[in-house]
C-alpha positions in Angstrom: -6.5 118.5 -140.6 -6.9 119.4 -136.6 -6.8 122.6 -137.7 -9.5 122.6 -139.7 -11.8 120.7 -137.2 -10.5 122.8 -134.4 -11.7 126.4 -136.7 -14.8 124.4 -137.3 -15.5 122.7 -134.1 -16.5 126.2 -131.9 -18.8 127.4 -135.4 -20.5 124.1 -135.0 -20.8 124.0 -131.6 -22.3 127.5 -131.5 -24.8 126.5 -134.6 -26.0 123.6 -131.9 -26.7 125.7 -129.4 -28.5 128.6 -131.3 -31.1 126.1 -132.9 -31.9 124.1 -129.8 -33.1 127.7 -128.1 -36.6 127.6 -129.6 -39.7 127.7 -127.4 -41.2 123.9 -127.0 -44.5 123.9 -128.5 -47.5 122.6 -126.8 -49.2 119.3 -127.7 -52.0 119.2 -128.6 -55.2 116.6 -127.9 -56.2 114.2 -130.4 -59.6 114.5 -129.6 -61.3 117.5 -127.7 -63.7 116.5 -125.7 -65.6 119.3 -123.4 -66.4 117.7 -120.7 -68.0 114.5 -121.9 -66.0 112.3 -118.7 -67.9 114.9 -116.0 -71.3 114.8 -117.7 -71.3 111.3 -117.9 -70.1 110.3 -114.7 -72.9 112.8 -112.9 -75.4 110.6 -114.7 -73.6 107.3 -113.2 -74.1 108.7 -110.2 -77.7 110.0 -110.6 -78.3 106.3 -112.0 -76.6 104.6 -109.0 -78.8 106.9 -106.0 -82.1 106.0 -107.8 -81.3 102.5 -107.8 -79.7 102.9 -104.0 -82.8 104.8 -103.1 -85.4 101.7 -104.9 -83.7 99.1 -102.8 -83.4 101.1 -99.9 -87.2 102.3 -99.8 -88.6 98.6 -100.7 -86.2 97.1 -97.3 -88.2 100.1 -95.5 -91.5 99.2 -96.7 -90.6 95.0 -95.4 -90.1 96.6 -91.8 -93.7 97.2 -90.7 -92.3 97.3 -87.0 -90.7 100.7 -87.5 -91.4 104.2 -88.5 -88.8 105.6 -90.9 -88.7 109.7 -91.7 -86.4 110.6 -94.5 -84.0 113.3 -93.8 -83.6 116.1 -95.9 -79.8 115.4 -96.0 -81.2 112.3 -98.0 -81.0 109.3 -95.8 -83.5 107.3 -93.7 -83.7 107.0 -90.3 -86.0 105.1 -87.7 -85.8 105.7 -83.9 -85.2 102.3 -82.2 -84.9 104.2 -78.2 -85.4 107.5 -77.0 -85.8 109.1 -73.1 -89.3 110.9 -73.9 -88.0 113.6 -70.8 -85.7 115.3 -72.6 -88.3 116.0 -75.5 -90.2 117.7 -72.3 -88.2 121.1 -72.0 -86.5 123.0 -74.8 -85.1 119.5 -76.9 -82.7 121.6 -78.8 -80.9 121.9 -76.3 -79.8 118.5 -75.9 -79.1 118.3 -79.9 -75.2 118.2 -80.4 -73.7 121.2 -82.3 -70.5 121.7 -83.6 -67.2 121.4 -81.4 -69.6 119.6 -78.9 -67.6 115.9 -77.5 -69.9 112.8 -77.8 -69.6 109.8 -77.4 -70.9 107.3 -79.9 -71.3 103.2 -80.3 -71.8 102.7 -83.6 -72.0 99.3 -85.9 -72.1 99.5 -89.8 -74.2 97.0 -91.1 -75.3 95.4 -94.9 -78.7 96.6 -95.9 -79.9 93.1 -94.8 -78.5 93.9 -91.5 -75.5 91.5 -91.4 -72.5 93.3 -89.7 -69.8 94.5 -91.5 -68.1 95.2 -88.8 -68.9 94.3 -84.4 -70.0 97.7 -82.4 -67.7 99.9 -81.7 -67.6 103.1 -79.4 -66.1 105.9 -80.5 -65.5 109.5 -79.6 -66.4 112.4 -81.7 -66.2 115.9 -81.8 -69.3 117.6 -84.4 -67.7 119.1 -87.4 -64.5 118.8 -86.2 -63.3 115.3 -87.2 -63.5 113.5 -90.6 -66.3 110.9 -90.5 -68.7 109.9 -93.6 -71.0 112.8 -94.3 -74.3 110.2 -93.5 -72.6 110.0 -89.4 -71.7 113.6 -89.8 -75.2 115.2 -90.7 -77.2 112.1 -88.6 -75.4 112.8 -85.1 -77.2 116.5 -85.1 -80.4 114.8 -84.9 -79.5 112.6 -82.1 -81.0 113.5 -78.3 -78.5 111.9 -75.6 -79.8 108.0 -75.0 -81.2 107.8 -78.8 -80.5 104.3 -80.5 -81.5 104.9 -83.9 -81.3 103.1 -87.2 -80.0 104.9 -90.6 -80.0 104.1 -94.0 -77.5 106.0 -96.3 -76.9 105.8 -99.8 -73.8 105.1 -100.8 -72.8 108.6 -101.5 -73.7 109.6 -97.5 -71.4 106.2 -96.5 -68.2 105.5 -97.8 -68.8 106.7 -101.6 -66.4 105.7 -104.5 -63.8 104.2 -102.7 -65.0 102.4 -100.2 -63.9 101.9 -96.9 -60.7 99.9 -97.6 -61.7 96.9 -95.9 -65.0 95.4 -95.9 -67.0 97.6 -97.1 -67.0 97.8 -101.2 -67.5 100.7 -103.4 -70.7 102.0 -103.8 -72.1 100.4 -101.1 -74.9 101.9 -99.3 -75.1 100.8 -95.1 -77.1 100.4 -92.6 -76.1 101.5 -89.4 -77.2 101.2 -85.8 -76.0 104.6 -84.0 -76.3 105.7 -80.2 -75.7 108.3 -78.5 -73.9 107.3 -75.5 -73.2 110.8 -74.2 -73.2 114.0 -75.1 -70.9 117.0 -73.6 -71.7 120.3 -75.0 -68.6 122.7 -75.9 -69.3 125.2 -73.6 -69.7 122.6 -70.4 -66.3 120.9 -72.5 -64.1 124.0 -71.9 -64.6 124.4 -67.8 -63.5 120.7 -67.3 
């Protein structure tokens, strides 16, 4: 009897082996979809600016005190302070740039001006550091001494996820930025 098993065993064995060589076959979807998820989620989005953009225009038009000019980067801005003498002479020249150091005080607000979070100074180098794209495309616009007021949609701010902490998803801010100082790359590298 272990004879038999023992002619049989290596036949068997090598059966085994032969049939579990085939190719694995792909799966395939239960439902194709072509690109139903990304289509609908760009009109979300297009649905959540407009309503971003309402609110935010109808806070603008309460302010009578203030002047806002909306960027072309899509976000509002009002200038709270500004030194008139640098406007005197060449004023792009006192507009950061990128690799240029600054130094910024900044405090992220709710649309009704609550804080989120208590002024902070910060330093920043343009283009070169990882900051929401409202900060990043607002601080070239920014003379040394300007205080100015910005409102960003939520897709300028913190976007989809947030900020972690305080501030939610989706959220569109207020912020109060100033530009504390400004060192331009060139003058950067000698020092």
């Amino acid at each position: 009897m272990n004879k038999r098993i023992g002619h049989f065993l290596p036949l068997f064995l090598t059966l085994l082996i032969l049939s579990s060589c085939s190719t694995p076959e792909a799966r395939r979807p239960v439902q194709v979809r072509s690109g139903s998820f990304i289509q609908q989620s760009a009109q979300r989005s297009k649905k959540l600016l407009a309503e971003e953009e309402k609110l935010i225009e109808r806070l603008i038009d309460q302010d009578s005190s203030q002047t806002y000019i909306r960027s072309g980067n899509g976000y509002w801005y009002t200038v709270i302070e500004r030194d008139s003498s640098l406007l005197s002479e060449k004023p792009e020249n006192f507009l950061p740039t990128k690799g240029d150091r600054t130094q910024i005080r900044l405090e992220y607000q709710k649309l009704n001006g609550s804080p989120y979070y208590l002024a902070d100074t910060l330093r920043y180098y343009v283009d070169e550091q990882a900051v929401f794209p409202g900060l990043q495309s607002s601080i070239k616009e920014m003379y040394p001494g300007d205080k100015l007021r910005f409102f960003f949609p939520s897709a300028l701010a913190f976007g989809y996820p947030g900020d972690g902490d305080q501030i939610a998803p989706n959220s569109p801010i207020r912020a109060e930025i100033e530009l504390l100082e400004l060192i331009k790359k060139q003058d950067s590298t000698q020092n």
